[in-house]
N, C-alpha and C positions, 0 to 999 in steps of 0.2 A: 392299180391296173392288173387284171388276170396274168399270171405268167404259165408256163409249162416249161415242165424239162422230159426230155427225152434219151433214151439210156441203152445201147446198143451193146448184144452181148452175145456171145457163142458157147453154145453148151462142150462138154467133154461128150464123145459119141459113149451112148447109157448111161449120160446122168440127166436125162432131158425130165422124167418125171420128177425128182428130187431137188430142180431146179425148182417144175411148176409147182410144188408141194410147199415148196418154201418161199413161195411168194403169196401163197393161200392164207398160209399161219403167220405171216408176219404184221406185227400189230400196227398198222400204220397211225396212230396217234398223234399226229403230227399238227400242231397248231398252224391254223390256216391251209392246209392239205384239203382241196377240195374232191377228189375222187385222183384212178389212176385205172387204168388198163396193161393189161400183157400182153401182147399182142407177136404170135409167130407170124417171122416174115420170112422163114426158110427153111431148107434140112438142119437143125438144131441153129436155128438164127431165131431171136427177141430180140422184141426191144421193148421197155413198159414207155408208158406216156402218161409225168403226172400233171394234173393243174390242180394252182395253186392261188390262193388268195392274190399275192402282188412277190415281189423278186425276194422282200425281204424274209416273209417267211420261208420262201425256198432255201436261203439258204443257211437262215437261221436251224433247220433240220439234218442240212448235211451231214453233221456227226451222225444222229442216228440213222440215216441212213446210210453212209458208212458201215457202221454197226451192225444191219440187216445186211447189208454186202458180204461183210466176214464172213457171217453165216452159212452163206452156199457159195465164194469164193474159191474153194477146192471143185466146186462144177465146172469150174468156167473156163476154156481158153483163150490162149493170147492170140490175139486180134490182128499183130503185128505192126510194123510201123510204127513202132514206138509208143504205142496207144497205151499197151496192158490188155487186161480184162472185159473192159470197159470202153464204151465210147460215148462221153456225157455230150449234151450240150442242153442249154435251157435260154430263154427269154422271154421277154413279153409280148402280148399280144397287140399286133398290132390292125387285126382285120378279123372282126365276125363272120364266119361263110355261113348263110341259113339257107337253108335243104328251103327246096320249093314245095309246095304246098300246093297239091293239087284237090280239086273237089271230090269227096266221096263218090264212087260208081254206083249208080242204082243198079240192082238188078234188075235181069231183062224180064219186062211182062210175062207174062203165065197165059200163055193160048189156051184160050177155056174151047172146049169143042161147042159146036151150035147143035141147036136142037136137032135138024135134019142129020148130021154127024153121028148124034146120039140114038137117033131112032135107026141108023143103017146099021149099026150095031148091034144093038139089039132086035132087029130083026135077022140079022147074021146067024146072030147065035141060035136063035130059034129054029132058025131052017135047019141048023147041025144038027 
């Protein structure tokens, strides 16, 4: 079953680029790692959001991601409350939400002028 983990973190104020930078270059290789996002939710507030084939690869990875953590660890502030750095949680999924699906909009018809239309015009212009 798909799982996701989600990974809550506070930048050091001016180290917010070198955070994103090191989330850019990091090789996520990760067997069964189906994509991930970074996603800012504040003034130097992330969180990434990965999913993942099922629980066991997630955490069959942990080390390397750990590893990738080290890496830009010196950005990060403590969170407080006894958390650290970091604020992990992950599991599986338990509900599909799918976006609704509405029908493509036509665009609106093209008012063709009528012939009468046409010829007041051009007689308009004539008389100028």
């Amino acid at each position: 079953m798909t799982a996701f983990n989600v990974v809550r973190f506070r930048v050091k104020p001016g180290c917010e680029e070198r955070f994103i930078e090191a989330h850019r270059k990091a090789k996520a290789g990760f067997k069964g790692f189906l994509g991930g996002w970074l996603v800012k939710t504040g003034e130097r507030t992330f969180c990434i959001v990965g999913q993942w084939r099922n629980l066991k690869s997630l955490a069959a990875a942990r080390p390397q991601m750990i590893g990738i953590l080290d890496s830009f660890r010196d950005t990060l502030e403590d969170l407080g409350g006894g958390l650290g750095v970091t604020d992990p949680v992950s599991g599986e999924t338990v509900v599909k939400l799918s976006a609704e699906r509405r029908p493509p909009q036509r665009a609106a018809p093209v008012r063709r002028k009528t012939r009468r239309a046409q010829k007041r015009v051009g007689s308009q212009a004539r008389a100028a």
